[in-house]
C-alpha positions in Angstrom: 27.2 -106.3 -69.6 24.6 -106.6 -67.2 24.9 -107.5 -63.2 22.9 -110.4 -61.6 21.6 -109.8 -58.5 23.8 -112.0 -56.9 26.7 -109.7 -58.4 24.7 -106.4 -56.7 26.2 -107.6 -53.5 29.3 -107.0 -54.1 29.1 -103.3 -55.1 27.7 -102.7 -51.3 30.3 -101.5 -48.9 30.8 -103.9 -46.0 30.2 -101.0 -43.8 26.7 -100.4 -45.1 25.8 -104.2 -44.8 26.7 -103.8 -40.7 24.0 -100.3 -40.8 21.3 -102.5 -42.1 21.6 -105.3 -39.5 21.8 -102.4 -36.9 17.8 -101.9 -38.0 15.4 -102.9 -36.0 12.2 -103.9 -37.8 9.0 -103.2 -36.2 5.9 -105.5 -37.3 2.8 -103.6 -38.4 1.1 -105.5 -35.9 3.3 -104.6 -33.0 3.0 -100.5 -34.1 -1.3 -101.4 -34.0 -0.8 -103.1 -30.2 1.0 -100.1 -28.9 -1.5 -98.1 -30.0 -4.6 -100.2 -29.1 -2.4 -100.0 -25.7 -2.3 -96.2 -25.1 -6.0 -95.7 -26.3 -6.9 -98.0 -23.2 -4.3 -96.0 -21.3 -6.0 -93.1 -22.9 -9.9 -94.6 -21.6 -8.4 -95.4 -18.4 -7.7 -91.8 -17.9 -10.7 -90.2 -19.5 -12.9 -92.3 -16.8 -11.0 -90.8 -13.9 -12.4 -87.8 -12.2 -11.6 -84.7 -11.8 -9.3 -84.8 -8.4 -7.3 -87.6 -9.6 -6.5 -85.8 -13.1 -4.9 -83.7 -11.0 -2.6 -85.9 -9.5 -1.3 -87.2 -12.9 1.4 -85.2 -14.6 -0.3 -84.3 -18.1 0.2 -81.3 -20.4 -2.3 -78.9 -21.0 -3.1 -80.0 -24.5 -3.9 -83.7 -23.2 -6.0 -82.2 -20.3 -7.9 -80.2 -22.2 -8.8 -83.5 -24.4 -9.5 -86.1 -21.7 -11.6 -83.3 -20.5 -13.3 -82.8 -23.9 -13.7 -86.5 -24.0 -15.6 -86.9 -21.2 -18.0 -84.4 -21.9 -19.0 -86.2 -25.3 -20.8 -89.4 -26.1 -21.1 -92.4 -28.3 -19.0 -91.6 -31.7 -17.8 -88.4 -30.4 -16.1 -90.4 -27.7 -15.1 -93.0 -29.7 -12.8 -90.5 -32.5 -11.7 -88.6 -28.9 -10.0 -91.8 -27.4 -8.3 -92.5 -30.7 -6.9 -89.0 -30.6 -5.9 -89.3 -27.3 -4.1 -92.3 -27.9 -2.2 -90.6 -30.8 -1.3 -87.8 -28.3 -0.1 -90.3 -26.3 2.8 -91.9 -28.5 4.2 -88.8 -28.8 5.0 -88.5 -25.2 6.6 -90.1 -22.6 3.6 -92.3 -20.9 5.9 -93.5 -18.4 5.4 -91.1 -15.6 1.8 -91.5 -16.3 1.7 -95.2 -15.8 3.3 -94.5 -12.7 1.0 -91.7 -11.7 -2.1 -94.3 -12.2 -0.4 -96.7 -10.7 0.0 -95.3 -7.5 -3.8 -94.1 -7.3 -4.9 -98.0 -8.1 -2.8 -99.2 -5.6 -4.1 -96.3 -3.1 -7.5 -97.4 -4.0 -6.8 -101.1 -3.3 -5.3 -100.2 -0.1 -8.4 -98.1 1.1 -10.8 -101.1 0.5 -8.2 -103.5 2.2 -8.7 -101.3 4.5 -13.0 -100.9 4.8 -12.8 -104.7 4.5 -10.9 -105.1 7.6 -13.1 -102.7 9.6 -16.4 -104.4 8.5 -15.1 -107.7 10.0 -13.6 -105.9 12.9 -17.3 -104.5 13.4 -18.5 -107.6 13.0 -16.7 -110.0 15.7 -17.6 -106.4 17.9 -21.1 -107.2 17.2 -21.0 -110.9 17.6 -18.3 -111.5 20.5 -18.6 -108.1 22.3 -16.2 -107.7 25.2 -13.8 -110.5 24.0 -13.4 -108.4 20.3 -13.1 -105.4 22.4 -10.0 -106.1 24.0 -8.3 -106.0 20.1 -10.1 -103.0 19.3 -7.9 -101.3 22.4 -5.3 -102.9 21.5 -5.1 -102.3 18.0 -6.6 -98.2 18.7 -5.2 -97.0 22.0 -7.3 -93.9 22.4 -10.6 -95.9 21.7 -13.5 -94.9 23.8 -14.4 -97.8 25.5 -17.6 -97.0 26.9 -19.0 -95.5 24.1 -17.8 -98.3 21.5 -19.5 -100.8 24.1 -22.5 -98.3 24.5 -22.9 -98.3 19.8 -22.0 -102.5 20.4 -25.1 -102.9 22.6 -27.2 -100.7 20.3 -26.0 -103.1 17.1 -26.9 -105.9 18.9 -30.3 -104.7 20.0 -30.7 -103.9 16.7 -29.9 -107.1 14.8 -32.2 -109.1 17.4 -34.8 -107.2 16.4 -34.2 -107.0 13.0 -33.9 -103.3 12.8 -31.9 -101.2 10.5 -28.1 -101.6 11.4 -27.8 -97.7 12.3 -25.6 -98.5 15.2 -23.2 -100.7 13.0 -23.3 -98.1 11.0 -21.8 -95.8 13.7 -19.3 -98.5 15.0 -17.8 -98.8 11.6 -17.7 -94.9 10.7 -15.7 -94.5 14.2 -13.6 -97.7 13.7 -12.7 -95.9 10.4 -12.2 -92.5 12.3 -9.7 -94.6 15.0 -7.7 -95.9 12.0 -7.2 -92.4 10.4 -6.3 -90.8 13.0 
């Protein structure tokens, strides 16, 4: 006598029907994001430079790739990328991320940063003595004559439509005041 397939069911032990709903089923498509996900995390890290590699926590087998890939070009490149996003999914990309992370947001923070002195130079420039009273108060051990002495220059400078080499000194010592 032969067994439906409704009738299969009941030779499964109930115990094996609970494993298979433990399964988690992964779609194809899913598997092909991830990786399309770590070969841009891959890219991302093949267009740093050298001094940030650094600061990432990578294995000597992925450095020596991301290195290799940005030495080559075109196709080269291409077939590198994909194999550095294979590398990728067998580690743990977390720490990585974070690694990356923390430079972007250094980064972000650094032209925050410019920004703010540019316009800080430029109410200088414009206002003079009434934007110099915030400089001091913001940078304590400012020089005040010679920030008023570059201000005069600027402003010489722009009414004579000359090169801005004394903004260009204001901002480089703003930038000095606010590193050290």
């Amino acid at each position: 006598m032969t067994k439906q397939p409704d009738e299969w069911l009941d030779d499964v032990p109930d115990n094996q029907e609970e494993d298979d709903e433990e399964i988690i089923w992964v779609s194809k498509s899913e598997i092909k994001r991830d990786a399309e996900e770590l070969k841009r995390l891959g890219a991302e890290l093949v267009d740093l430079g050298k001094n940030a590699l650094e600061k990432i926590p990578l294995d000597e087998e992925l450095l020596a790739a991301i290195e290799l890939a940005q030495r080559i070009k075109k196709e080269g490149r291409r077939r590198q990328l994909q194999l550095i996003g294979k590398m990728l999914r067998s580690r743990d990309v977390d720490p990585i991320r974070q690694a990356l992370d923390k430079l972007k947001n250094r980064h972000n923070q650094q032209v925050a940063l410019f920004h703010k002195l540019e316009a800080l130079r430029d109410r200088l420039i414009d206002q003079g003595d009434e934007a110099m009273n915030e400089v001091i108060t913001l940078y304590p051990h400012a020089d005040r004559q010679q920030l008023r002495s570059m201000i005069r220059n600027a402003q010489k400078e722009k009414a004579g439509n000359k090169p801005p080499k004394s903004s260009r000194q204001i901002f480089q010592y703003l930038r000095e005041l606010a590193e050290s």
